[in-house]
RODREN-347415 format. One record per atom (N, C-alpha, C): x, y, z. Coordinates in steps of 0.001 Angstrom, whole numbers, padded with zeros to 6 digits, always signed. Example, Ala and Ser with C-alpha at 12.3 -4.5 7.8 and 13.67 -1.06 7.14 Angstrom:
BEGIN
+013190-005690+007800/+012300-004500+007800/+013200-003300+007800/+012850-002250+007080/+013670-001060+007140/+012900+000030+007870/
//
This chain:
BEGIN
-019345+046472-007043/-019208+045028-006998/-017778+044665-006624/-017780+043686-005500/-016040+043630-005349/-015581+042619-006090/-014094+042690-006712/-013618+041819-007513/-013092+040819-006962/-013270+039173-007453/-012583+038452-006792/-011310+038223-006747/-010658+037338-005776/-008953+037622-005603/-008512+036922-006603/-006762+037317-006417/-006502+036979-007618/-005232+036034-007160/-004447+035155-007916/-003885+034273-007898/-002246+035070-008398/-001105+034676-007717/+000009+034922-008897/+000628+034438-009377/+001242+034114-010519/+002171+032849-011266/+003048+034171-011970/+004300+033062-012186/+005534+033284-012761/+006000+032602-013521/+006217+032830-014763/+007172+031683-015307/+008156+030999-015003/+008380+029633-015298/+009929+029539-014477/+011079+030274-015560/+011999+030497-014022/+013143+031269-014571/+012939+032348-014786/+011630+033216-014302/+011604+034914-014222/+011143+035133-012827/+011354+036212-012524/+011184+037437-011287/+009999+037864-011297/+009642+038196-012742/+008510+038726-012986/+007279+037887-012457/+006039+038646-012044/+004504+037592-011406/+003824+038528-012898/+002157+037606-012747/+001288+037958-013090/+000116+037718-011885/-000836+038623-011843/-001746+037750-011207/-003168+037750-012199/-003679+036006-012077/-004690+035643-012574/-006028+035960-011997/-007121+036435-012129/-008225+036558-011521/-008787+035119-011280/-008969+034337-010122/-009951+033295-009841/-011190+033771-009604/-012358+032417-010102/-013618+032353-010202/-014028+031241-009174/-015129+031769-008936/-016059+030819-007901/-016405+029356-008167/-016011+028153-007477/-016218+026799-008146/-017924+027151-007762/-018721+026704-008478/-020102+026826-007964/-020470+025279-007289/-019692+024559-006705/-020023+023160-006511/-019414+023566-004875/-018424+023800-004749/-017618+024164-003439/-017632+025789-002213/-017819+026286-003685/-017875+027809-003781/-016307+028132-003429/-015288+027913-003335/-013910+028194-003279/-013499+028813-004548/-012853+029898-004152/-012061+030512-005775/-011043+029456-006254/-011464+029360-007714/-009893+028602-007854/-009618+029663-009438/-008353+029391-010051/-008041+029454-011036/-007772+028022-011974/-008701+028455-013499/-008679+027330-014045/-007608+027047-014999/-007476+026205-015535/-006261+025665-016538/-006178+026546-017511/-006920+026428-018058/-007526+027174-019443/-006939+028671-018735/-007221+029392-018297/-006564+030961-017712/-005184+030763-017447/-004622+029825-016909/-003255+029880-017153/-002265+029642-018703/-003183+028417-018863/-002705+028845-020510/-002890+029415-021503/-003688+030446-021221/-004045+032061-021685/-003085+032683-021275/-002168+032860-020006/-001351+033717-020659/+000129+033053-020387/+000299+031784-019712/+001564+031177-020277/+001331+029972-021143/+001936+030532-022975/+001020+029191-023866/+001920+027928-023462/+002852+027754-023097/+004002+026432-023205/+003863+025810-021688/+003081+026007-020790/+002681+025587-019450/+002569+024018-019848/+003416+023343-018567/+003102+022145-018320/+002148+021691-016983/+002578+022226-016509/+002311+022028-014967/+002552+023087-014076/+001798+023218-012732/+002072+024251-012042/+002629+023565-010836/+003517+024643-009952/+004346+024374-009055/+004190+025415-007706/+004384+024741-006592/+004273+025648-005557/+005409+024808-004987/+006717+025853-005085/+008057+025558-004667/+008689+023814-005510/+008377+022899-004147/+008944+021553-004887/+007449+020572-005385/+006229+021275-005143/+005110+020570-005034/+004367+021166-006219/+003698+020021-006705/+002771+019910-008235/+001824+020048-007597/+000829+021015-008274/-000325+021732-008272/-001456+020823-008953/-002001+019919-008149/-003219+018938-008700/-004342+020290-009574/-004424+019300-010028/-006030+020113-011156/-007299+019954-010494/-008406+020548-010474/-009279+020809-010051/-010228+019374-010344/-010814+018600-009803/-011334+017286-010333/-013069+017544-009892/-013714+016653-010148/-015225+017093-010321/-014970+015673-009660/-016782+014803-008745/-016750+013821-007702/-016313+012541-008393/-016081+012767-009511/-015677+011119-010402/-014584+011364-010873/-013410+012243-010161/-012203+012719-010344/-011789+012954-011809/-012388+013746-012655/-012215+013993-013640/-012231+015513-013768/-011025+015530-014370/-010747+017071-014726/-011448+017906-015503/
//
């Protein structure tokens, strides 16, 4: 069975990555990684970042998270 891909995050202010395993949205079918898995393994997470840009949350058709 092949495993799906995986995502990588860093805390801020480390070098160090992790990578998260993403799951299949079953509505889109796109891998995403969910909230809940990131704050499994960083507990003090506010928000995610890609460079200077905030990482929207995954919303369902009545934009609710």
């Amino acid at each position: 069975m092949n495993e799906p891909p995986t995502q990588q995050f860093r805390a801020r202010g480390s070098l160090d990555t992790i990578d998260i395993p993403t799951r299949r949205d079953p509505k889109t079918g796109f891998f995403v990684v969910r909230w809940r898995d990131i704050l499994h393994c960083f507990d003090d997470t506010k928000r995610i970042m890609n460079g200077r840009t905030v990482v929207l949350y995954l919303t369902d058709d009545d934009l609710e998270e």
